[in-house]
C-alpha positions as CSV (number, residue, x, y, z in Angstrom):
1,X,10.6,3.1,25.7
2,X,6.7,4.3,25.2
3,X,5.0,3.2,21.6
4,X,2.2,4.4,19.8
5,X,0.3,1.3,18.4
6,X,-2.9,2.9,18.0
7,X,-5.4,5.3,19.2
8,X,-9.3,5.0,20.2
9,X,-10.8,8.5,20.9
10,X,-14.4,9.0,20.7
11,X,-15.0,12.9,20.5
12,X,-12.8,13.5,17.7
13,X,-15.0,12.4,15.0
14,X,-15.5,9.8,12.6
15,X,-12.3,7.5,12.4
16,X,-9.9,6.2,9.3
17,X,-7.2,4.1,10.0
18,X,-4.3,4.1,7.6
19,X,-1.2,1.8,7.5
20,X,0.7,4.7,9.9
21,X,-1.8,7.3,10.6
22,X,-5.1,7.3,12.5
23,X,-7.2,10.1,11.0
24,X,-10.4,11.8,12.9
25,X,-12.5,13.9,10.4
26,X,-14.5,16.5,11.4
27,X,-16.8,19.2,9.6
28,X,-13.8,21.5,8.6
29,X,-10.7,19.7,9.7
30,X,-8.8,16.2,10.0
31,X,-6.8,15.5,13.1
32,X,-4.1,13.3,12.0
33,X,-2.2,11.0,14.6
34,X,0.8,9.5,13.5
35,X,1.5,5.9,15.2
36,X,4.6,3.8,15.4
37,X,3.8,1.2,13.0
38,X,5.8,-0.4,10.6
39,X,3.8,-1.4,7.3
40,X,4.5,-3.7,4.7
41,X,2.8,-6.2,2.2
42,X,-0.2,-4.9,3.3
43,X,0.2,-5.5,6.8
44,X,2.0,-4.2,10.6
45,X,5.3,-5.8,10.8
46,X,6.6,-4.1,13.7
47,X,6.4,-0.8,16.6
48,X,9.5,1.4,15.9
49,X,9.3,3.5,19.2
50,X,9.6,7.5,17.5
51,X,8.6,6.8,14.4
52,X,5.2,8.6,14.4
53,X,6.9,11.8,16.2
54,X,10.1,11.9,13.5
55,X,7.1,11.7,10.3
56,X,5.1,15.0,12.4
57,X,7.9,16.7,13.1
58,X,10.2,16.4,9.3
59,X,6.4,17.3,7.7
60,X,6.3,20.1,10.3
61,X,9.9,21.4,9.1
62,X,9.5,20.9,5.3
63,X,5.7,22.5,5.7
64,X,7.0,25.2,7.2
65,X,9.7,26.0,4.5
66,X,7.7,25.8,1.2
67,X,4.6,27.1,2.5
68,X,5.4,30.3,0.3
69,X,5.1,28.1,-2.9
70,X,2.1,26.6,-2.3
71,X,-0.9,26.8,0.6
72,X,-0.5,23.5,2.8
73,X,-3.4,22.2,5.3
74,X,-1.6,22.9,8.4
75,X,-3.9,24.7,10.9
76,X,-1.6,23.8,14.1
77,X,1.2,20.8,15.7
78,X,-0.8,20.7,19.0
79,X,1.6,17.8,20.0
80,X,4.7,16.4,18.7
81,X,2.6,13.2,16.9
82,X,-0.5,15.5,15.2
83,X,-1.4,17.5,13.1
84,X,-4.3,19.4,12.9
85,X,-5.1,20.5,9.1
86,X,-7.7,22.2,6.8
87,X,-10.5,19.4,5.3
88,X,-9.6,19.3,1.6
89,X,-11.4,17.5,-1.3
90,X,-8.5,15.0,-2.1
91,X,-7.3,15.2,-5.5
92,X,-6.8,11.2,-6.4
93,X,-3.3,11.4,-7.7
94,X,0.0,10.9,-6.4
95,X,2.2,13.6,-7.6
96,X,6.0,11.3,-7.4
97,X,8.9,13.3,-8.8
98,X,12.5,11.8,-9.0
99,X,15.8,13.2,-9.7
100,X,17.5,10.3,-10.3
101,X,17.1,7.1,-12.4
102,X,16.8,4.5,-9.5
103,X,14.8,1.7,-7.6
104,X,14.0,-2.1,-8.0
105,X,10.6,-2.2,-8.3
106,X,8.9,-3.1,-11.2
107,X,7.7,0.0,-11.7
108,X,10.9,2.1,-11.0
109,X,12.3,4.2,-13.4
110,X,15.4,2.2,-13.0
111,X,14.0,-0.7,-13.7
112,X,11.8,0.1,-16.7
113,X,14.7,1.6,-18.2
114,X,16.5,-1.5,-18.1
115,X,13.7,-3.3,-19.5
116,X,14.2,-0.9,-22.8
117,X,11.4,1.5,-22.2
118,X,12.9,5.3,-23.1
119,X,9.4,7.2,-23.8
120,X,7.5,7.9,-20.5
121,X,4.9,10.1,-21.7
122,X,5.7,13.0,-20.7
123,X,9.9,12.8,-21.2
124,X,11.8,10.7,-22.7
125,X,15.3,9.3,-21.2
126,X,18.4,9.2,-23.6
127,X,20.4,5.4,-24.2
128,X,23.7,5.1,-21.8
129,X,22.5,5.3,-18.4
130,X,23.7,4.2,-15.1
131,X,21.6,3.3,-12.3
132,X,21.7,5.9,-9.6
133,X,22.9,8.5,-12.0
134,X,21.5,12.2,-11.7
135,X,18.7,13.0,-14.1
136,X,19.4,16.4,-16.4
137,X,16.2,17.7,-14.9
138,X,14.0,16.3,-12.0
139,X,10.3,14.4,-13.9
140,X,6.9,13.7,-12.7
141,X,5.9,10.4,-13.0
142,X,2.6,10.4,-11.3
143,X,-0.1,7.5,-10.5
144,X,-3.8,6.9,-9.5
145,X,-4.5,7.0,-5.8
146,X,-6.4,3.7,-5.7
147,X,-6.9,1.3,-2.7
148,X,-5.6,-1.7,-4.8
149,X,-3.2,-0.7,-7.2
150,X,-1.7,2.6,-8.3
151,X,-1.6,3.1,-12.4
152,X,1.2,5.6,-13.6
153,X,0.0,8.2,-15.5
154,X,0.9,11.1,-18.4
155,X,-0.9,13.9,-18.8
156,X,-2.6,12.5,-21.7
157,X,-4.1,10.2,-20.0
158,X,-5.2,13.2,-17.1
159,X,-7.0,15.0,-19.5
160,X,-8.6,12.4,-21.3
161,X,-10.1,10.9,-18.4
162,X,-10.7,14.3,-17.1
163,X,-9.5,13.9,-13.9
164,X,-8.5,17.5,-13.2
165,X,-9.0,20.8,-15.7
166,X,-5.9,21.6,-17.9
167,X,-5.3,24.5,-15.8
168,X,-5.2,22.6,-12.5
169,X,-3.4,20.2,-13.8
170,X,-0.1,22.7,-15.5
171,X,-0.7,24.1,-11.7
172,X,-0.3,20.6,-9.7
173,X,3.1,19.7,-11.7
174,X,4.8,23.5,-11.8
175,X,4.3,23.1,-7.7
176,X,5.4,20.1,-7.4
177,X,8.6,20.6,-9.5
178,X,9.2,23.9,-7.2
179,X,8.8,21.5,-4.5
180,X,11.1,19.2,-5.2
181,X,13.6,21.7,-6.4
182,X,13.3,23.3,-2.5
183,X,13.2,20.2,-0.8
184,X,16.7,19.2,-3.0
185,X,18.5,22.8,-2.4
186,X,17.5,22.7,1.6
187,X,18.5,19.0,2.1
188,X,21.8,19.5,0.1
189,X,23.1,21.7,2.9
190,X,21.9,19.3,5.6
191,X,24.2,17.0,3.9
192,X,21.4,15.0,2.5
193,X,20.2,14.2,-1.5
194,X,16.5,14.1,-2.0
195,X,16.4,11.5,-4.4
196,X,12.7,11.2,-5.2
197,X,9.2,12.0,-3.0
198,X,5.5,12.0,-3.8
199,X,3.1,14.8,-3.1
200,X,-0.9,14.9,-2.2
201,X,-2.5,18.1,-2.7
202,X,-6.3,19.1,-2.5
203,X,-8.7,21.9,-2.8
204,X,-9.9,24.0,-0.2
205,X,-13.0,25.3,0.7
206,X,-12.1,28.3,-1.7
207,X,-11.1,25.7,-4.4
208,X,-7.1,26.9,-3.9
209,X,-4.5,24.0,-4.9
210,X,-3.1,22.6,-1.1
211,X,-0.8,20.3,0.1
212,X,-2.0,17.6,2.5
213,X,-0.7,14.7,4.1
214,X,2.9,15.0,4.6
215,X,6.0,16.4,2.7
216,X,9.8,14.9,2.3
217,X,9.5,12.4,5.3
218,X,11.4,9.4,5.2
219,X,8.8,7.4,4.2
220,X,7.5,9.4,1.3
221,X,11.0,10.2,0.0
222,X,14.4,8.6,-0.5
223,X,17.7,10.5,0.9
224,X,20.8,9.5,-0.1
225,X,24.0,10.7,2.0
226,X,25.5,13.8,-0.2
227,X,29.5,13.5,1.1
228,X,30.0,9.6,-0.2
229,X,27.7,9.6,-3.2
230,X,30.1,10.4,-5.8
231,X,32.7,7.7,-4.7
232,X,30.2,5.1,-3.7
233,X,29.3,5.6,-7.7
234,X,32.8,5.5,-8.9
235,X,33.3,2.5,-6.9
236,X,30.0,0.8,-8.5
237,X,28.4,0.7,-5.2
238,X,25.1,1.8,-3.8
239,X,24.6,4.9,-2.6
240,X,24.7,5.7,1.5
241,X,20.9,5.9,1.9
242,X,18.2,6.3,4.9
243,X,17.6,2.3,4.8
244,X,14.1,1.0,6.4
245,X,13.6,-1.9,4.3
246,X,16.4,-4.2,6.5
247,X,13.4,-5.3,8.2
248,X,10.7,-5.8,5.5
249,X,13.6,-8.0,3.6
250,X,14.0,-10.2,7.1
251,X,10.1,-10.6,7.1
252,X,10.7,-12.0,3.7
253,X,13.6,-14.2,4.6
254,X,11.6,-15.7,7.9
255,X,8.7,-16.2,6.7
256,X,5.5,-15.7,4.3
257,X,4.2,-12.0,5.0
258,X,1.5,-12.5,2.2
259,X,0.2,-15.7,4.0
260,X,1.1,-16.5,7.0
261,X,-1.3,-16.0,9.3
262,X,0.5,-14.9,12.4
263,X,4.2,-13.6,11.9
264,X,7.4,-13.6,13.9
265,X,8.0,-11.1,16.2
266,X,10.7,-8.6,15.3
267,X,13.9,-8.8,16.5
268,X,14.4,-6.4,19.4
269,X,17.9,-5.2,18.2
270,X,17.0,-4.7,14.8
271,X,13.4,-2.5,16.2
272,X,16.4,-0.4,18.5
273,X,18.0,0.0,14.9
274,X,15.7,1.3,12.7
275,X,13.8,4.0,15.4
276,X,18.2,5.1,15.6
277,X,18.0,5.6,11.9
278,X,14.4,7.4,12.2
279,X,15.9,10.1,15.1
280,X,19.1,10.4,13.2
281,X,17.6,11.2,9.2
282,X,14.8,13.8,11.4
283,X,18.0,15.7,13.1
284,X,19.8,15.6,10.2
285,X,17.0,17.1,7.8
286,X,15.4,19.4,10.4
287,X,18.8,20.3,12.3
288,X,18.0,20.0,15.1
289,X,18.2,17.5,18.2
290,X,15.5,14.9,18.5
291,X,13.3,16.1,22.1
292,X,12.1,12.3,22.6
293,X,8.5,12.4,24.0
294,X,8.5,9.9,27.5
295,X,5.7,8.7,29.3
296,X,1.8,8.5,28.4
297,X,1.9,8.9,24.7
298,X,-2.0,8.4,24.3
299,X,-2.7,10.3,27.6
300,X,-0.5,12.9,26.4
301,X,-2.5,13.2,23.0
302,X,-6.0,13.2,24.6
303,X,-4.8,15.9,26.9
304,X,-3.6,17.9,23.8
305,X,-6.9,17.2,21.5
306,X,-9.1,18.7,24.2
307,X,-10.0,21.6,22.7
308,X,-11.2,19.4,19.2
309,X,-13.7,17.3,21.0
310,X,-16.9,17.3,19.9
């Protein structure tokens, strides 16, 4: 099966690599390519063949059904790994928004809560709460955008530090909680809950508020499986979810992803696994069969970016 490890082109303009994407900026416009890598601690694990196509193609569904809430970047899909959007100015904060009390980081909502924190700036969360449980109304809980290490924020501490005007900022969180509240009504009758996501949105040329990057993909949101939820819960058991980190945890478990220099190759069987559970979360969200690209992948692209060179 053809992979998309990387890409090299030289007429597309100056080049960014990011953990999945390989970005070409140009005066007026970004041309983003989505690859087939795998990223974690900091690093490529793995190739999951599709995995570049499924992130295009959910962004290209979920772009496509909220673009009536807010303006998005999108300027075309010229082939099923790019797309071709609007240059914004970048606003440097991650808008996340969660509709459940969940996660094991140590800086989940879940796992704050446990620690005894109840005031998070901009809500507060009542005593007597189970992990997994449904929230009585979605939050924000947004960060910094930083290279190093994202800080949560309030929107105390946005207008403080200035870091947008008042009325961007009341503008940024009503569209991301219409957002969300789309992105949960559409997946619910796919079948699917969207459990939490994060948002990027910029300014364009005209200074209008748009969304850039990606929306609701599987690796910008969780998804939990709607049919089982309820019993899973009663049965104190996890919730059915889109599962990628099988892989990161047998990094952990074989050796030191942090340190060692050169890491174990994936297995093969678990790589045939997670690009499965890539094709099936994209069918099931977009509803429609996965048409899985064959042959030249980078040919293919070059072919299809003609008209951007410069």
């Amino acid at each position: 099966m053809n992979i998309l490890e990387k890409t090299d082109f030289k007429n597309l303009g100056e080049k960014y690599i990011g953990k999945v994407r390989d970005v070409y900026s140009q005066r007026d416009k970004v041309i983003m390519i989505s690859s087939d890598r795998y990223s974690a601690f900091d690093r490529n694990l793995a190739l999951i063949p599709c995995k570049g196509q499924v992130l295009t193609q959910v962004s290209r569904f979920w772009f496509e059904n909220t673009k009536d809430i807010v303006p998005n970047h999108v300027i075309e899909f010229p082939d099923p790994n790019v797309v071709v959007g609007k240059k914004c100015k970048v606003i440097m904060i991650e808008m996340v928004v969660r509709g459940y009390i969940t996660g094991v980081t140590g800086t989940s909502l879940w796992t704050l809560y446990q620690n005894g924190q109840r005031h998070f700036g901009d809500f507060m969360l009542p005593d007597g709460m189970s992990k997994n449980q449904k929230l009585d109304q979605p939050v924000l809980t947004p960060t910094t955008k930083d290279k190093d290490h994202d800080r949560p924020l309030t929107t105390a501490d946005v207008l403080r530090d200035n870091i947008v005007s008042k009325e961007l900022w009341e503008k940024m969180m009503d569209v991301s909680l219409k957002l969300f509240k789309r992105g949960q009504e559409i997946a619910l009758q796919h079948g699917l809950i969207l459990v939490d996501t994060k948002y990027e949105m910029g300014l364009d040329e005209n200074g209008v508020l748009t969304l850039v990057d990606e929306i609701h993909t599987p690796d910008s949101s969780r998804y939990w499986q709607k049919d089982s939820y309820q019993a899973r819960i009663d049965q104190g058991l996890e919730p059915e979810n889109f599962d990628k980190e099988f892989l990161r945890l047998w990094f952990k478990d074989n050796c030191d992803p942090y340190k060692d220099e050169k890491l174990p190759e994936a297995p093969a069987e678990m790589v045939a696994e997670l690009s499965r559970r890539y094709i099936k979360i994209c069918e099931q969200i977009t509803g429609e069969v996965f048409q899985m690209e064959t042959g030249d992948i980078v040919h293919r692209i070059e072919n299809n970016l003609k008209k951007y060179n410069i």
